[in-house]
KEMI-701858 format. One record per residue: residue in three letters; chain; x, y, z of N, C-alpha, C in turn; residue number from 1. Coordinates in pm, 1 decimal, m for minus. Layout:
N
   residu   chaine        n_X        n_Y        n_Z       ca_X       ca_Y       ca_Z        c_X        c_Y        c_Z   num
      ALA        A          X          Y          Z          X          Y          Z          X          Y          Z   NUM
...
// end
This chain:
197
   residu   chaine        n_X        n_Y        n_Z       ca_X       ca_Y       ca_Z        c_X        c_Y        c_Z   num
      UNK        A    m2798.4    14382.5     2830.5    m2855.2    14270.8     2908.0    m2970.8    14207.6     2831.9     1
      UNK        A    m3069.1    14300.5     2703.4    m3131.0    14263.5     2706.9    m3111.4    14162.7     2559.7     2
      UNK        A    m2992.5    14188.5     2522.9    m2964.9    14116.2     2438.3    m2875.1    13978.6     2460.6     3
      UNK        A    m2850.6    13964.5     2599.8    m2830.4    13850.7     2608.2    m2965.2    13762.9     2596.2     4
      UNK        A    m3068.2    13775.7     2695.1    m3175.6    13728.2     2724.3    m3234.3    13667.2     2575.3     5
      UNK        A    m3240.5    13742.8     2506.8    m3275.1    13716.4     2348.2    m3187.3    13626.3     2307.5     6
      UNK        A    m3090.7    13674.2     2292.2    m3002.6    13535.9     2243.8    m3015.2    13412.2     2324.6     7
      UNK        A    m3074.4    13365.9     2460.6    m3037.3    13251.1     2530.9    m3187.1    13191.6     2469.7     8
      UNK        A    m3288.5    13308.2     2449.8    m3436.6    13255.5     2410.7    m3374.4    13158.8     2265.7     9
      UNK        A    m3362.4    13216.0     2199.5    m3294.8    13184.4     2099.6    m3214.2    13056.1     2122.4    10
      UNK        A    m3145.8    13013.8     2171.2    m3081.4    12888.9     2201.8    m3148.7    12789.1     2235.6    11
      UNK        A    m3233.1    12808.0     2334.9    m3336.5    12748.3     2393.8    m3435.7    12689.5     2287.7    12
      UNK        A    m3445.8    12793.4     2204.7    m3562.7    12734.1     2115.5    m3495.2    12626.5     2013.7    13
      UNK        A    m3339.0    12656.9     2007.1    m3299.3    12578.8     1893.6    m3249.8    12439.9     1935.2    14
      UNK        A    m3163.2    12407.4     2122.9    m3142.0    12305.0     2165.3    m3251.9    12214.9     2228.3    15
      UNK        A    m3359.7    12262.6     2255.9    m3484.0    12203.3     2281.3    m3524.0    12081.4     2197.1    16
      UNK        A    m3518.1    12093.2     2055.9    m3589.0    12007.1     1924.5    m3439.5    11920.6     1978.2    17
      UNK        A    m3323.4    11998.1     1926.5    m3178.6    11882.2     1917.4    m3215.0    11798.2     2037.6    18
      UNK        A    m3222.0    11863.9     2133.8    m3184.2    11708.9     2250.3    m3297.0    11605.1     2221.0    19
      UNK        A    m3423.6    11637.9     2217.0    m3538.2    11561.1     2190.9    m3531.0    11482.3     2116.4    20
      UNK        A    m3458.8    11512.5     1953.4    m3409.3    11447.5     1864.8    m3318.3    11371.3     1896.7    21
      UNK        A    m3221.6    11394.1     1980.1    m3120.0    11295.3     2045.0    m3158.0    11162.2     2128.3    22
      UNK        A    m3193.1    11209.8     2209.7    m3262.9    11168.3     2314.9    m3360.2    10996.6     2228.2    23
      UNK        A    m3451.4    11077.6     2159.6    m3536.0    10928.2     2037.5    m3430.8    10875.2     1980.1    24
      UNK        A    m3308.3    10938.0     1929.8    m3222.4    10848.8     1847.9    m3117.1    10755.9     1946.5    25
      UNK        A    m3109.6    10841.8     2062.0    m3077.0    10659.1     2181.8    m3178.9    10592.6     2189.8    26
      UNK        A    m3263.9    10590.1     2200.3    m3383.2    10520.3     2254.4    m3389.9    10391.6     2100.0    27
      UNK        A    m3366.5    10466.6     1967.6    m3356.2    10355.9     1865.4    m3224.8    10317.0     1898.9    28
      UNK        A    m3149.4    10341.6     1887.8    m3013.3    10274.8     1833.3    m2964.1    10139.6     1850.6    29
      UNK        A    m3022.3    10061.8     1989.5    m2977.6     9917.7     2015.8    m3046.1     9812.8     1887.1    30
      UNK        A    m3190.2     9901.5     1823.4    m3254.7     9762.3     1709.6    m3160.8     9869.1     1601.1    31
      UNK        A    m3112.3     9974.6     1599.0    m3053.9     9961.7     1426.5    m2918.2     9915.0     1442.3    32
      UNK        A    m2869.2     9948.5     1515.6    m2717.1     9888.5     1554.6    m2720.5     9673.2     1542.6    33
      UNK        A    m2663.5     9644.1     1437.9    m2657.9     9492.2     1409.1    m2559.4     9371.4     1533.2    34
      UNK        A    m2615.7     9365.9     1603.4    m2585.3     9251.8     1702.6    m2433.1     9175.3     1674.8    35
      UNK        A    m2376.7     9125.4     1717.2    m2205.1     9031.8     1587.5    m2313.9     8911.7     1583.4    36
      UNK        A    m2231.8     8855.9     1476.9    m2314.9     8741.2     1468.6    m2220.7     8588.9     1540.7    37
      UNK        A    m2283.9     8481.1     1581.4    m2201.8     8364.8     1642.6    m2085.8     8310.0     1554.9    38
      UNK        A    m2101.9     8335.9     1437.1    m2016.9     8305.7     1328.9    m1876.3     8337.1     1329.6    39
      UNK        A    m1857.2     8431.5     1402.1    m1756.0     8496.4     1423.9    m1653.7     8450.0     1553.4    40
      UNK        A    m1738.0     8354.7     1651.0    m1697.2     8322.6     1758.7    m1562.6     8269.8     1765.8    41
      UNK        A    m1584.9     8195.4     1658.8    m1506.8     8036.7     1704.4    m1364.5     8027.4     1680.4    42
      UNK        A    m1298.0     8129.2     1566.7    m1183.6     8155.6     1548.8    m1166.6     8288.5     1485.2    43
      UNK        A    m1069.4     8357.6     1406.9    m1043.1     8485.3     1371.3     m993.7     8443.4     1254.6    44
      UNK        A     m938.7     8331.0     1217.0     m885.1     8299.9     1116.3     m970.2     8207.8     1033.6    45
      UNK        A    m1110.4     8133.4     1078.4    m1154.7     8045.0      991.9    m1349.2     8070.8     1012.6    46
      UNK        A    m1391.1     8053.4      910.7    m1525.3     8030.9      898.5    m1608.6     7953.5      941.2    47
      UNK        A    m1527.9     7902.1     1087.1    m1628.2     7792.4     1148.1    m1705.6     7882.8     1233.9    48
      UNK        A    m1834.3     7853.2     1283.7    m1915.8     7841.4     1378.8    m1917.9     7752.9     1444.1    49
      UNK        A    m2003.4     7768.3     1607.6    m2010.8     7660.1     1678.1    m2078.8     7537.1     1618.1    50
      UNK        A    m2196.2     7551.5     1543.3    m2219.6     7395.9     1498.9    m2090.5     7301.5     1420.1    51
      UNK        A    m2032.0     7396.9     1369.1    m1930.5     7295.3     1236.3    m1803.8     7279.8     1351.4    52
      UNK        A    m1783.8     7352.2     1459.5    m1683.0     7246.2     1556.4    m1798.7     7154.3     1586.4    53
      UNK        A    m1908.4     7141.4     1680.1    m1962.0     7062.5     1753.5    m1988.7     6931.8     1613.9    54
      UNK        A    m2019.1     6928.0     1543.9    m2043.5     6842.5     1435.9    m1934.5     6766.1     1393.0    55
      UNK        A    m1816.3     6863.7     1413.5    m1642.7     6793.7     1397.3    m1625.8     6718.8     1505.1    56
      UNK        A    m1645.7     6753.7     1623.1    m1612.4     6686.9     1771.0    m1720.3     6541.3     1750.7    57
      UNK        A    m1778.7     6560.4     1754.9    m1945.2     6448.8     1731.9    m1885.0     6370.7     1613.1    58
      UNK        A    m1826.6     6418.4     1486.1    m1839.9     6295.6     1425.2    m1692.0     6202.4     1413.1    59
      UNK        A    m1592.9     6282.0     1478.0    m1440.1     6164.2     1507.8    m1505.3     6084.2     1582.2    60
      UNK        A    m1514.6     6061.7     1695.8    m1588.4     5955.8     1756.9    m1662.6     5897.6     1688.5    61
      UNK        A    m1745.7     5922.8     1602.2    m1841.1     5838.9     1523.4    m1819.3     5793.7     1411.9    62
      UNK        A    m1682.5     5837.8     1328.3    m1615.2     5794.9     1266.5    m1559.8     5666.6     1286.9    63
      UNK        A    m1482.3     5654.6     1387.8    m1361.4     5586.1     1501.2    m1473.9     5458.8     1533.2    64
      UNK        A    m1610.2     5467.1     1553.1    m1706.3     5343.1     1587.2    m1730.7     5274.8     1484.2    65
      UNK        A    m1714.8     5311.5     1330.6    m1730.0     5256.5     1190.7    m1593.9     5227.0     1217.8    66
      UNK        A    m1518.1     5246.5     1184.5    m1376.9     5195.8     1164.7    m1362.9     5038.7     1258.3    67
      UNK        A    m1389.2     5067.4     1431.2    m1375.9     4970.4     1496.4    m1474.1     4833.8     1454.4    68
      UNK        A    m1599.8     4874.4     1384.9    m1700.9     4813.9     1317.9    m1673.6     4718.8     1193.8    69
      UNK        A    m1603.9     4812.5     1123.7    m1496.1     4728.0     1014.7    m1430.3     4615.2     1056.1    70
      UNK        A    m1306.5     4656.1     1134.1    m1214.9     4568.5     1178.1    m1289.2     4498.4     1245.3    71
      UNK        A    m1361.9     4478.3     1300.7    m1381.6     4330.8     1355.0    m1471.0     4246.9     1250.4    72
      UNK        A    m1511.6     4299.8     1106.3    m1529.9     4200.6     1014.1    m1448.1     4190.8      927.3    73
      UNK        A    m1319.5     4252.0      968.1    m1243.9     4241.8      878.3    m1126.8     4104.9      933.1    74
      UNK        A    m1134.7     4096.4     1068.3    m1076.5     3991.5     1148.0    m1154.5     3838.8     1174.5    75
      UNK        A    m1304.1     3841.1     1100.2    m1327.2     3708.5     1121.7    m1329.8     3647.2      985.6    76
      UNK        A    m1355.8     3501.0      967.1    m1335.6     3406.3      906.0    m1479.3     3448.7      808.9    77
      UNK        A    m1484.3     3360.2      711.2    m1641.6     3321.0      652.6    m1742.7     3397.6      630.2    78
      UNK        A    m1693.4     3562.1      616.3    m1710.6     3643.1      569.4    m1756.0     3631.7      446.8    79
      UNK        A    m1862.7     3708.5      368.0    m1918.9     3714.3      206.3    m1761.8     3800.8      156.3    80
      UNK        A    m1792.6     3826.8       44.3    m1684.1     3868.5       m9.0    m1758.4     4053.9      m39.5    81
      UNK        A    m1865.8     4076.3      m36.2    m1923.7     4162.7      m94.5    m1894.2     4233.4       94.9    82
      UNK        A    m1952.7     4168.7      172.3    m1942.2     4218.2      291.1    m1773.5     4252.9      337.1    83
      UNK        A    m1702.9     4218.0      302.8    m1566.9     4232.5      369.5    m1544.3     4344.3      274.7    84
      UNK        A    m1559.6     4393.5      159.2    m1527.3     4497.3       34.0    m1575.5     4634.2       86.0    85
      UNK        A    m1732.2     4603.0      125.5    m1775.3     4714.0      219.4    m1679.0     4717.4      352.6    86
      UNK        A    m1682.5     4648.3      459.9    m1585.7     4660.0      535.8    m1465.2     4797.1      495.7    87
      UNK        A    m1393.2     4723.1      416.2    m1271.8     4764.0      373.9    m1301.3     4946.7      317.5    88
      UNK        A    m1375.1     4915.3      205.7    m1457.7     5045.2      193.5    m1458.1     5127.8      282.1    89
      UNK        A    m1567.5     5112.4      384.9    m1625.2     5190.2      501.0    m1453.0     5241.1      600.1    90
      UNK        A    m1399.0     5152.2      592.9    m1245.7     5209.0      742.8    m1144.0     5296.7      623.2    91
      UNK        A    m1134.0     5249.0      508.1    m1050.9     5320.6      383.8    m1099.2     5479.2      392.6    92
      UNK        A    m1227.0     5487.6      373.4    m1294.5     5620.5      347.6    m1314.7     5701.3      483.4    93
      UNK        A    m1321.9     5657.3      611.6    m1352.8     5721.4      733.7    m1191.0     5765.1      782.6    94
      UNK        A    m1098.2     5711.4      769.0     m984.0     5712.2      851.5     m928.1     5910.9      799.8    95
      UNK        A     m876.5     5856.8      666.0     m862.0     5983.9      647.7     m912.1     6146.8      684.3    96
      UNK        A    m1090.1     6103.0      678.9    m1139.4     6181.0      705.8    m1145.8     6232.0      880.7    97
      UNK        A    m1125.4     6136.9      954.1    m1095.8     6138.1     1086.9     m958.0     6264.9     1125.4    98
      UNK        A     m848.7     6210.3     1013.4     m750.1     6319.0     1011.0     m788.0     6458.1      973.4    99
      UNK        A     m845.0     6490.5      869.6     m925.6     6601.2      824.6     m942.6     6693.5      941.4   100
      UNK        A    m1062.3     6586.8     1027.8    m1148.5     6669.6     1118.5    m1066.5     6700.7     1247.7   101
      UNK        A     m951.6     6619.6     1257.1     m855.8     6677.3     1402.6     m752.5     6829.9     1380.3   102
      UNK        A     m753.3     6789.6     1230.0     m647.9     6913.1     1186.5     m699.4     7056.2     1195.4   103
      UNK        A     m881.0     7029.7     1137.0     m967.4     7135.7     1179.9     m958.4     7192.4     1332.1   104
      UNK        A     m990.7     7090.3     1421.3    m1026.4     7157.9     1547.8     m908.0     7189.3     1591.2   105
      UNK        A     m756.4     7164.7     1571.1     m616.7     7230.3     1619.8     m617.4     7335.0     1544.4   106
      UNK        A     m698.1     7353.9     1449.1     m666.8     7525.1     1371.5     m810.6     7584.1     1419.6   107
      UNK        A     m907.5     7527.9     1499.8     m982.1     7629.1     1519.9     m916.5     7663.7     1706.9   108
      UNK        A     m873.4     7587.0     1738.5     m824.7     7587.6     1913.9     m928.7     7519.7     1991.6   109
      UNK        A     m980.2     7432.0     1926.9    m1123.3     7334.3     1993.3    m1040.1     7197.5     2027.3   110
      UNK        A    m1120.5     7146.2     2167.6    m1055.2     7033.9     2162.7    m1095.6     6900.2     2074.7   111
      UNK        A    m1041.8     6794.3     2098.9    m1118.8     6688.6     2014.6    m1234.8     6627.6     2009.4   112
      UNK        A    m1265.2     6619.8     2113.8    m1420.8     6570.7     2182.6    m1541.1     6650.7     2208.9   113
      UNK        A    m1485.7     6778.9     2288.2    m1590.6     6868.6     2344.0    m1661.2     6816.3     2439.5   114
      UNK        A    m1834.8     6836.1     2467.0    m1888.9     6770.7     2572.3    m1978.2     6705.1     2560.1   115
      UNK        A    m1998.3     6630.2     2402.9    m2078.8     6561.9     2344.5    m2061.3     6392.6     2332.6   116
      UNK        A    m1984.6     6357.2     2455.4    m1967.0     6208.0     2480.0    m2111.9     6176.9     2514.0   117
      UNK        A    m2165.1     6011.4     2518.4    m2267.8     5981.3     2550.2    m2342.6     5982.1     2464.4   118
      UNK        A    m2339.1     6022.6     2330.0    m2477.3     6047.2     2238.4    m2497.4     5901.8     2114.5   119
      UNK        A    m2505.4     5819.0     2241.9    m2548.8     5692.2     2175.2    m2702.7     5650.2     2124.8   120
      UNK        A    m2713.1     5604.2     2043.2    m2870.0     5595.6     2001.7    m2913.5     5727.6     1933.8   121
      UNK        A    m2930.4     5836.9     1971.1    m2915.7     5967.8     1914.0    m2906.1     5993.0     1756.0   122
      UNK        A    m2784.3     5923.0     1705.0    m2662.9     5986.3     1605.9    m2653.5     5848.6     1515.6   123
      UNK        A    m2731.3     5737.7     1585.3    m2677.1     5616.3     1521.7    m2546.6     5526.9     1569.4   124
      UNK        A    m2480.7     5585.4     1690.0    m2424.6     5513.4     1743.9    m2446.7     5380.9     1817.3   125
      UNK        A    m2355.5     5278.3     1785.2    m2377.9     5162.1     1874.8    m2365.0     5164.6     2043.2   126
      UNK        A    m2416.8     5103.2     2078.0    m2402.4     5075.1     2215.2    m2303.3     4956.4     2275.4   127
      UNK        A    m2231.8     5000.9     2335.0    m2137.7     4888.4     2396.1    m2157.0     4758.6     2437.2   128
      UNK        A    m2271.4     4729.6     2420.5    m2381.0     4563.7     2430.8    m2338.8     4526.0     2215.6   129
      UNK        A    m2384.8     4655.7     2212.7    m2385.0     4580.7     2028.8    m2287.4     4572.8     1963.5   130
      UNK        A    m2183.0     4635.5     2012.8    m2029.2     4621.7     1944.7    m1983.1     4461.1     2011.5   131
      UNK        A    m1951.4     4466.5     2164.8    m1960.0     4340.7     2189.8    m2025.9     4212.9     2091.9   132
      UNK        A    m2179.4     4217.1     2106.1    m2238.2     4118.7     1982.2    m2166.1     4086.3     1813.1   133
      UNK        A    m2124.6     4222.3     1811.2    m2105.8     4181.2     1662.4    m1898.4     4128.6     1668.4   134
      UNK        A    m1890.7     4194.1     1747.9    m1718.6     4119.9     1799.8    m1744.8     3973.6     1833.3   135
      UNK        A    m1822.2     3935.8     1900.9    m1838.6     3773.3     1915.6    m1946.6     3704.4     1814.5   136
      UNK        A    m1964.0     3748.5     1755.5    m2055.1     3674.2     1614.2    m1997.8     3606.6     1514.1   137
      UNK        A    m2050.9     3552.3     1462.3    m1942.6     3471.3     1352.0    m2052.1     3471.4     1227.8   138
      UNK        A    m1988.0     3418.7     1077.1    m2035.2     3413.9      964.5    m2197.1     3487.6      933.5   139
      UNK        A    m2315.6     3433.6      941.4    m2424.1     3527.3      879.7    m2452.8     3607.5      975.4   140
      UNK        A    m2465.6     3542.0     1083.3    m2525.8     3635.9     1221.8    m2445.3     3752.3     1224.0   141
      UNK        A    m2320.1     3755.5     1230.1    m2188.2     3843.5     1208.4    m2223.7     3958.3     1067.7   142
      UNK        A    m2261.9     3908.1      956.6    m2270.6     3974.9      870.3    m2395.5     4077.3      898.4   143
      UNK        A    m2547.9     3985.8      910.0    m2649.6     4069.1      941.9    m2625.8     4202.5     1069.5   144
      UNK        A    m2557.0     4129.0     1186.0    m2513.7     4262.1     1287.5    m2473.9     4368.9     1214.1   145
      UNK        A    m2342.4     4356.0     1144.4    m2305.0     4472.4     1114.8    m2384.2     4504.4     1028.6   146
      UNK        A    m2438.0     4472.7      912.6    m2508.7     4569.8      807.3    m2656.3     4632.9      887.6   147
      UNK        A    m2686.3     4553.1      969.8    m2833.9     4660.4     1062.9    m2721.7     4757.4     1107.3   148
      UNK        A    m2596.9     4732.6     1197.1    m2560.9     4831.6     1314.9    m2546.8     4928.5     1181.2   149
      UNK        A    m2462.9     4969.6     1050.7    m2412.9     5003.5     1011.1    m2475.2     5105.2      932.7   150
      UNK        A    m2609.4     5023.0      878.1    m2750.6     5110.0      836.9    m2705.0     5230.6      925.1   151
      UNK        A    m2772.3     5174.1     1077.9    m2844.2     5276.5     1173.0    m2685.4     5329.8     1196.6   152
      UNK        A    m2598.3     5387.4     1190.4    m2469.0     5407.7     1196.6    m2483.1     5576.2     1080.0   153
      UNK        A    m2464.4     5473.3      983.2    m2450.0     5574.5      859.5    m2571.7     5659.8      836.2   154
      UNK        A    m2707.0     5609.9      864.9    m2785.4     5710.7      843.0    m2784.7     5830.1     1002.1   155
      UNK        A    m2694.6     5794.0     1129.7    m2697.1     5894.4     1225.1    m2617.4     5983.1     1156.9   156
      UNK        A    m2493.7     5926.6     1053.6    m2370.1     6046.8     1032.3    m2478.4     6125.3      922.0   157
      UNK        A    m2556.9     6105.3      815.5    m2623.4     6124.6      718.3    m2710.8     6281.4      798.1   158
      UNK        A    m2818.3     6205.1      920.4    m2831.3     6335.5      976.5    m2778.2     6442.0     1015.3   159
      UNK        A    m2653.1     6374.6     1108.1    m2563.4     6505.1     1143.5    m2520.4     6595.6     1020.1   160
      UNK        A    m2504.0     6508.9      890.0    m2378.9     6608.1      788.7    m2531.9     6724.0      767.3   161
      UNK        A    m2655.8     6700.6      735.0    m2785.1     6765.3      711.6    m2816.0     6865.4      781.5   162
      UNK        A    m2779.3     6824.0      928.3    m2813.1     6958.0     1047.0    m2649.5     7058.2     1007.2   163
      UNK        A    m2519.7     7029.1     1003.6    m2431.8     7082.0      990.9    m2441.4     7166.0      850.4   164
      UNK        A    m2497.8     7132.8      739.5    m2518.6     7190.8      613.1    m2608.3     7325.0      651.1   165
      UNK        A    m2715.6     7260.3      717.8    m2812.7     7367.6      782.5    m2785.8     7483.0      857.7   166
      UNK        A    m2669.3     7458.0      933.0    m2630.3     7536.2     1047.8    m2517.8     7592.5     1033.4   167
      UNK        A    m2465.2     7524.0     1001.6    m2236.0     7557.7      936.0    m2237.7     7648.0      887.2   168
      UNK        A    m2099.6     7714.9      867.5    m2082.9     7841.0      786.0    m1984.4     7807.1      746.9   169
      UNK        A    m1880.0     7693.6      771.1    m1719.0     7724.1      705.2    m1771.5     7615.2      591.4   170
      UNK        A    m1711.8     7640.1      496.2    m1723.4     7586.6      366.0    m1641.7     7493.5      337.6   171
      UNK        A    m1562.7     7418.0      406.0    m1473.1     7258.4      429.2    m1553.9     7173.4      490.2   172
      UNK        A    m1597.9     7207.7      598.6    m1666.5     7155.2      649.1    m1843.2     7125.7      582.2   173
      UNK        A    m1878.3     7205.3      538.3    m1993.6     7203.4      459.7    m1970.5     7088.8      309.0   174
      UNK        A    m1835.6     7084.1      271.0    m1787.1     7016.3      162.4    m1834.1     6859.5      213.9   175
      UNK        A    m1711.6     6831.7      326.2    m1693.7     6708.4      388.2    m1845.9     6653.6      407.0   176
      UNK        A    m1955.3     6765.6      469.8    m2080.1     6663.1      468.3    m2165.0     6634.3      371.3   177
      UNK        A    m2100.0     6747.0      302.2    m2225.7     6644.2      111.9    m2109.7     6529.7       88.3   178
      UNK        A    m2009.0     6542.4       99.9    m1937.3     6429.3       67.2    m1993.0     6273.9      150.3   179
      UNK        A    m2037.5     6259.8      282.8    m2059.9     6222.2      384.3    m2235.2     6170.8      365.2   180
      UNK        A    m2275.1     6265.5      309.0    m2414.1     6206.3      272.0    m2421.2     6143.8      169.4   181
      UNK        A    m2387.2     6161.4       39.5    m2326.6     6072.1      m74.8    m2271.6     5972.6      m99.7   182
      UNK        A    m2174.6     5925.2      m22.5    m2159.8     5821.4       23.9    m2215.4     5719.8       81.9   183
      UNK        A    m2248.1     5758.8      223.3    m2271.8     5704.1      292.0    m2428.9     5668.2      245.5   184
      UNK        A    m2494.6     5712.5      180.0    m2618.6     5704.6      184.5    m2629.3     5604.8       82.7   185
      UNK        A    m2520.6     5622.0      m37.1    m2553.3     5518.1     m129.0    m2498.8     5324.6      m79.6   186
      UNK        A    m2353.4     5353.1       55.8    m2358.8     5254.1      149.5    m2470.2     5205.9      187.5   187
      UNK        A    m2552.7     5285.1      257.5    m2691.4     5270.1      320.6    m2769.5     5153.4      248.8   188
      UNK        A    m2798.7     5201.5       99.4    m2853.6     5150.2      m23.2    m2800.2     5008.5      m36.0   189
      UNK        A    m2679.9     5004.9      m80.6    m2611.5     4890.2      m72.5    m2645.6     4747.3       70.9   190
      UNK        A    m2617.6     4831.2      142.1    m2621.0     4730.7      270.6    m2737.7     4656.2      281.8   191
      UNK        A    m2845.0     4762.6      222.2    m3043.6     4716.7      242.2    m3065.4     4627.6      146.0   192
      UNK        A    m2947.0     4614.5       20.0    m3027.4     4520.5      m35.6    m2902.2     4377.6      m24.3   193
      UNK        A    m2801.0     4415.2       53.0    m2740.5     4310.6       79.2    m2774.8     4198.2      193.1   194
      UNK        A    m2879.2     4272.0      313.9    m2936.8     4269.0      384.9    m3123.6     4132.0      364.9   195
      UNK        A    m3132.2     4181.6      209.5    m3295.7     4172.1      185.2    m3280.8     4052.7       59.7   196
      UNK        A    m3105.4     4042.1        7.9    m3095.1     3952.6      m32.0    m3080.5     3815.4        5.8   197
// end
């Protein structure tokens, strides 16, 4: 008997430290254990995160407002010739890319829009007063509309591709917006001094 007693002392002394030791190592484990990261959310098959859909959804629409921007200087009369080239330019280079960004969100399972309608003024979008204006404008007045709307247009996409570079993780998408700032920015350039000429 009395060698049980000894032996349980014995146990006692040795599971005492273990549980204690246990016990602190739950108490750490939620900060060493690494959180998933959002990156991972958005599909299983692609490197998007939520910003590089929301930035895809945000900029078809804002694509689609340059394009409609085009065509209606591409439909009036007495047009510069430098201005209709940009025109042509600006709907040539957006359209495609419009396709790009739908093919993305059917391979990530995002829809096309999301819930980022409304973000006029924001992003550089026109307002449905100023598309009107520049649809009923004719020759300089017509020209000056669009190259202000188009400025403030291209430098909203310029920000977005900047916050998406910042934030993105899939690397197509990160492509498309240096492509997007490069462009568009040297448009930008162009327009200011077509503008100041």
């Amino acid at each position: 008997m009395g060698g049980i007693v000894l032996l349980m002392k014995k146990l006692a002394r040795i599971a005492l430290p273990l549980a204690a030791g246990l016990a602190l190592a739950g108490c750490q484990s939620p900060a060493a254990t690494p959180s998933p990261t959002p990156s991972t959310s958005a599909s299983a098959s692609s490197a998007a995160n939520a910003a590089d859909v929301m930035f895809t959804q945000m900029m078809i629409p804002h694509h689609e407002q340059a394009v409609v921007m085009s065509d209606a200087m591409l439909a009036k009369q007495g047009i510069s010739a430098e201005v209709t080239t940009l025109a042509t330019q600006i709907k040539n280079a957006q359209q495609p890319e419009i396709d790009q960004m739908r093919g993305w969100l059917k391979a990530w399972g995002a829809s096309d829009h999301g819930d980022h309608h409304g973000h006029t003024g924001m992003d550089g979008m026109l307002s449905e007063q100023e598309l009107n204006a520049l649809k009923a404008a004719q020759g300089k007045e017509a020209e000056k509309l669009f190259l202000t709307g188009m400025i403030q247009h291209h430098e909203g996409a310029v920000a977005m591709a900047k916050e998406v570079q910042a934030k993105g993780s899939d690397p197509e998408v990160k492509k498309l917006a240096e492509a997007i700032i490069t462009s568009q920015q040297a448009e930008i350039d162009q327009m200011k001094k077509l503008l100041n000429g």
